[in-house]
C-alpha positions as CSV (number, residue, x, y, z in Angstrom):
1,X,-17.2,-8.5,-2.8
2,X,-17.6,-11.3,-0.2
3,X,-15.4,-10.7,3.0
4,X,-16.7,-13.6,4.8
5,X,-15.0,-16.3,2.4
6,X,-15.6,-20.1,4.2
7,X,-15.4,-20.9,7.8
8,X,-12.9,-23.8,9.4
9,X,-14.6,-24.9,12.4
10,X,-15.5,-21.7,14.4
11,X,-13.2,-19.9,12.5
12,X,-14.2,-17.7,10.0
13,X,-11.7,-16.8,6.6
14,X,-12.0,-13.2,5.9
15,X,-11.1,-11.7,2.2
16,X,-9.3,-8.8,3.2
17,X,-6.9,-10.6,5.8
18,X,-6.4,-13.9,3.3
19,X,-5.8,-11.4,0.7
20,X,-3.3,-9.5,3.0
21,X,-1.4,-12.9,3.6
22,X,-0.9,-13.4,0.2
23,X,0.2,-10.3,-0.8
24,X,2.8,-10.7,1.9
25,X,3.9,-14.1,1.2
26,X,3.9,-12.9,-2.8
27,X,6.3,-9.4,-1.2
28,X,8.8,-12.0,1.1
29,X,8.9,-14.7,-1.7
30,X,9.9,-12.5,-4.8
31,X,12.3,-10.5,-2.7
32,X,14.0,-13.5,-1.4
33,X,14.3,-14.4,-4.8
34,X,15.4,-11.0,-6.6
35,X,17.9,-11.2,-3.5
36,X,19.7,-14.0,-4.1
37,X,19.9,-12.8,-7.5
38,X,21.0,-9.5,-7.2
39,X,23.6,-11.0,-4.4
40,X,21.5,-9.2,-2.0
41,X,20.9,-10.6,1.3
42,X,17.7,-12.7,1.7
43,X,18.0,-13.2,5.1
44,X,17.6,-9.4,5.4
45,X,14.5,-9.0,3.1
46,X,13.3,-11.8,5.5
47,X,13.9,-9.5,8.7
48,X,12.8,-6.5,7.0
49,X,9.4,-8.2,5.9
50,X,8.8,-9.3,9.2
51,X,9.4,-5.7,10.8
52,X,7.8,-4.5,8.3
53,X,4.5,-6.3,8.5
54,X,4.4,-5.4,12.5
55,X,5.4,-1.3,11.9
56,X,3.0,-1.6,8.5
57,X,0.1,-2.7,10.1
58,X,0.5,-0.6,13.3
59,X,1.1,2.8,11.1
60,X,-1.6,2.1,9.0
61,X,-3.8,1.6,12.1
62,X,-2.6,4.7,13.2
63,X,-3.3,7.1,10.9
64,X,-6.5,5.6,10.9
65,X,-7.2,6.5,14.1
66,X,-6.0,10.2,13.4
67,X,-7.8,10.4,10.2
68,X,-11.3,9.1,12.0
69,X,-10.5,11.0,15.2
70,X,-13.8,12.0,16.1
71,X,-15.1,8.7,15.8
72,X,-12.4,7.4,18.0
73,X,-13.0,9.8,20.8
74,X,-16.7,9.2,20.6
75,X,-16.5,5.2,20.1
76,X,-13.0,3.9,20.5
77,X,-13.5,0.2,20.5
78,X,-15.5,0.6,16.8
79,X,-12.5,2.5,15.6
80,X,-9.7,-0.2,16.6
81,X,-12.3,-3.3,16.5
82,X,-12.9,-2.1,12.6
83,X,-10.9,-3.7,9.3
84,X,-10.0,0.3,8.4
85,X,-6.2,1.2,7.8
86,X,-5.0,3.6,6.0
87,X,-2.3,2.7,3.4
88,X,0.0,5.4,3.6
89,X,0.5,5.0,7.5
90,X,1.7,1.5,6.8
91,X,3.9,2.4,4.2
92,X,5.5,4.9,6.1
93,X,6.1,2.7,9.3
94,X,7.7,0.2,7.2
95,X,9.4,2.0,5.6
96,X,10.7,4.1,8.9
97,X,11.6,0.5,10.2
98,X,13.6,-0.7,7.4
99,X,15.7,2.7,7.6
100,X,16.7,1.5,10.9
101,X,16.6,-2.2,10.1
102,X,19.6,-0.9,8.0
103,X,21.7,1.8,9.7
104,X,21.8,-1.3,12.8
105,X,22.8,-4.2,10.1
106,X,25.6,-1.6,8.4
107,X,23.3,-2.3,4.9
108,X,22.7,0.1,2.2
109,X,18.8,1.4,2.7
110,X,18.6,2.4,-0.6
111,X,19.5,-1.1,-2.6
112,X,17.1,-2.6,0.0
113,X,14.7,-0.1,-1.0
114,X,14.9,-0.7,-4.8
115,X,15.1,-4.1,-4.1
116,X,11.6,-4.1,-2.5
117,X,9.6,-1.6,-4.2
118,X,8.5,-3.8,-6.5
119,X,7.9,-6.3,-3.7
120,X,5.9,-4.1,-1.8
121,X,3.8,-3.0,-4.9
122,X,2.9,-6.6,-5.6
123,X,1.9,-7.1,-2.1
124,X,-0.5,-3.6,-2.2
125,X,-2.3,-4.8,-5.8
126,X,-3.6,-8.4,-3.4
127,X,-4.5,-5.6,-0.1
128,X,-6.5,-3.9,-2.7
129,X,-8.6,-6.5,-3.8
130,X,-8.9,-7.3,0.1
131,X,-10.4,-4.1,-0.2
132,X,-12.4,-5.3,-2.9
133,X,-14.0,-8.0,-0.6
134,X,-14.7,-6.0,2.2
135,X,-16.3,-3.1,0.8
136,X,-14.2,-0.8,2.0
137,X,-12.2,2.1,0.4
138,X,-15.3,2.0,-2.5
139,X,-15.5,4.8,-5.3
140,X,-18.7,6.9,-6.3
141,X,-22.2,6.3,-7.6
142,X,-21.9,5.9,-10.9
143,X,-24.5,4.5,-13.8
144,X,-21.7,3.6,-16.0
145,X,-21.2,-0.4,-17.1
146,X,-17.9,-0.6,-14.2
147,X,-20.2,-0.1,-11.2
148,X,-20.5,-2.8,-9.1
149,X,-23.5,-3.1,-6.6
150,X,-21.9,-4.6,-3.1
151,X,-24.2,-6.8,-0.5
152,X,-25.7,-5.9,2.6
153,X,-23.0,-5.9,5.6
154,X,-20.2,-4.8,3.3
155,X,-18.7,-1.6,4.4
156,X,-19.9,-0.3,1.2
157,X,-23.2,1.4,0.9
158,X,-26.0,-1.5,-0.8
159,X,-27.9,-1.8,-3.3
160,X,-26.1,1.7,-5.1
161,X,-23.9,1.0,-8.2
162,X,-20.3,2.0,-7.2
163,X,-16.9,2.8,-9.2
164,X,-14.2,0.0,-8.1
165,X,-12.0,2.0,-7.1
166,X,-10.5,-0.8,-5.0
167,X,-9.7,-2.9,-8.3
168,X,-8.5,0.0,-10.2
169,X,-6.0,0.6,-7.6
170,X,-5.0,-3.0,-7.8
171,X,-5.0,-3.0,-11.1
172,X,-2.5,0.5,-11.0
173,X,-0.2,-1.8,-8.4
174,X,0.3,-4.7,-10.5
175,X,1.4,-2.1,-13.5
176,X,3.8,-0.5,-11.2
177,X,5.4,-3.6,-10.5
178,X,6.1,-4.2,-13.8
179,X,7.3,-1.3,-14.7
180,X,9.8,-1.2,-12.0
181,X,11.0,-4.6,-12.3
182,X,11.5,-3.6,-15.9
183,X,13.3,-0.4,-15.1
184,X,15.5,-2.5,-12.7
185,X,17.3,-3.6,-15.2
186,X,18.3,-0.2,-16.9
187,X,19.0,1.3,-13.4
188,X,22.3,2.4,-12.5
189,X,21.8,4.8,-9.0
190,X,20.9,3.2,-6.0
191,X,17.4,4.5,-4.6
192,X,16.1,5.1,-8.6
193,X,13.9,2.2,-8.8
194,X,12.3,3.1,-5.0
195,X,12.3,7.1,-6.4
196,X,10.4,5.9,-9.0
197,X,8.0,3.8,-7.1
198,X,7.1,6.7,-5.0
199,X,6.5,9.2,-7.8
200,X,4.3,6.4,-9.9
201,X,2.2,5.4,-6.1
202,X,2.0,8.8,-5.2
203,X,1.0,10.1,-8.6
204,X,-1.3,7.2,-8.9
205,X,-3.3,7.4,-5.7
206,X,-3.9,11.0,-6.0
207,X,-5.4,11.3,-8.9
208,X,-7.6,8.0,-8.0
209,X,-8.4,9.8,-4.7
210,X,-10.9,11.7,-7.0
211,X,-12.8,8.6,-7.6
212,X,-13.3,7.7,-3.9
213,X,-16.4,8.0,-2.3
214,X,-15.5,6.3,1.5
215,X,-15.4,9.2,4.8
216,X,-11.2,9.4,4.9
217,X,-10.4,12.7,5.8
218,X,-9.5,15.7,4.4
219,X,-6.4,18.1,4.6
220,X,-8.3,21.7,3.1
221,X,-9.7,20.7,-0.3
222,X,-7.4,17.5,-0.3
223,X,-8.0,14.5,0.9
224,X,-5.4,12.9,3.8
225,X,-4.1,10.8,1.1
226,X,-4.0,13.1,-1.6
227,X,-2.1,15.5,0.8
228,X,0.1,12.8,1.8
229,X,0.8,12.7,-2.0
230,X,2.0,15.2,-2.5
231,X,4.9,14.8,-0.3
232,X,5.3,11.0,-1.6
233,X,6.0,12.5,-5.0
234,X,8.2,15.5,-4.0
235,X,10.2,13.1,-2.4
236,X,10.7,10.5,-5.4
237,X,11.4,13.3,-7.5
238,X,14.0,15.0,-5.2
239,X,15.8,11.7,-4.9
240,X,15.6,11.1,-8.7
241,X,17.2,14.4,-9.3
242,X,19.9,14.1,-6.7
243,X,20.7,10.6,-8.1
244,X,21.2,12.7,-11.2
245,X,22.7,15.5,-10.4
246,X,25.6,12.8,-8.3
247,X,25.8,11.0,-11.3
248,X,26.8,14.0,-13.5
249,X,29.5,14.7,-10.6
């Protein structure tokens, strides 16, 4: 739980944004490769990585910036300035961009989508433990032998024993990408493996919203991402059933 890692002259290497690059190297690398192998384009993973990075971070930035609204109007510059993003806006964006990415290149969105799920759940398990490092998106007191106990200047409060929620959710993203690489295989519809990926994430991060202790936001008794959830999953499930229901037909 170190963010500052090593400095290279006046440069300083930060946890969360080393961790960010190799989670998105990881994301570009295996979808290049399960693209080529899946006679798949990886030229177009390529283009849609890159977009995606740009739309992902900006998204994520942005609902951020909704989600800490008062803040923002009161101190901008410590809103913007700050390492918080909100994972749901990046996914979103990106996912917004590819759609488009698509419909302009006259490619299927929902192979690309299957294709990188598991891609883009690889890359969120490495943001997580960027997470990890900086402190931020930390779980509850707790007494229990998981707590972890964070440094002064971490975004996490000091000195208090602290559920790892960060690594939990890492650990859930790795699992997903296994399971959906291994479902690949049995898949038949296009847009199953991404359905799936939406109802395991969305399922996932709602229930370990519970855990989280960090000022996100709150939709009535929901939190924003728990609320953003719920629409994650409706959607998976809708596309699972209409990939059903087409394939009965």
């Amino acid at each position: 739980m170190h963010n500052d890692l090593f400095r290279i002259g006046p440069v300083t290497i930060h946890g969360y944004g080393l961790m960010i690059a190799v989670g998105f190297l990881c994301c570009v690398l295996m979808g290049m490769y399960r693209a080529r192998r899946l006679d798949r384009s990886p030229e177009a993973i390529l283009d849609i990585a890159l977009i995606g990075i740009v739309a992902g971070f900006l998204g994520a930035k942005l609902l951020y910036v909704i989600v800490e609204f008062p803040t923002f109007l009161e101190k901008p510059a410590s809103v913007l300035r700050s390492e918080g993003f909100v994972v749901y806006g990046g996914i979103i964006a990106g996912v917004v961009s590819a759609i488009f990415y698509c419909r302009r290149k006259k490619l299927v969105f929902l192979q690309y989508f299957d294709l990188a799920a598991p891609s883009i759940s690889l890359a969120q398990g490495f943001g997580r433990i960027g997470c990890f490092l900086a402190g931020c998106c930390y779980g509850r007191p707790t007494q229990s032998f998981l707590g972890v106990v964070f440094p002064e200047g971490s975004m996490a409060p000091a000195g208090v024993k602290l559920l790892p929620t960060q690594l939990f959710s890492s650990a859930g993203d790795f699992l997903i990408t296994a399971v959906l690489l291994v479902y690949t295989r049995y898949s038949r519809r296009d847009g199953n493996v991404g359905a799936l990926y939406m109802l395991l994430y969305g399922v996932g991060r709602f229930l370990l919203e519970f855990l989280r202790f960090d000022p996100r936001g709150a939709v009535g008794g929901l939190s924003t991402s728990q609320f953003i959830s719920l629409f994650i999953v409706a959607g998976g499930i809708t596309l699972l059933g209409w990939n059903r229901k087409k394939g009965k037909a």
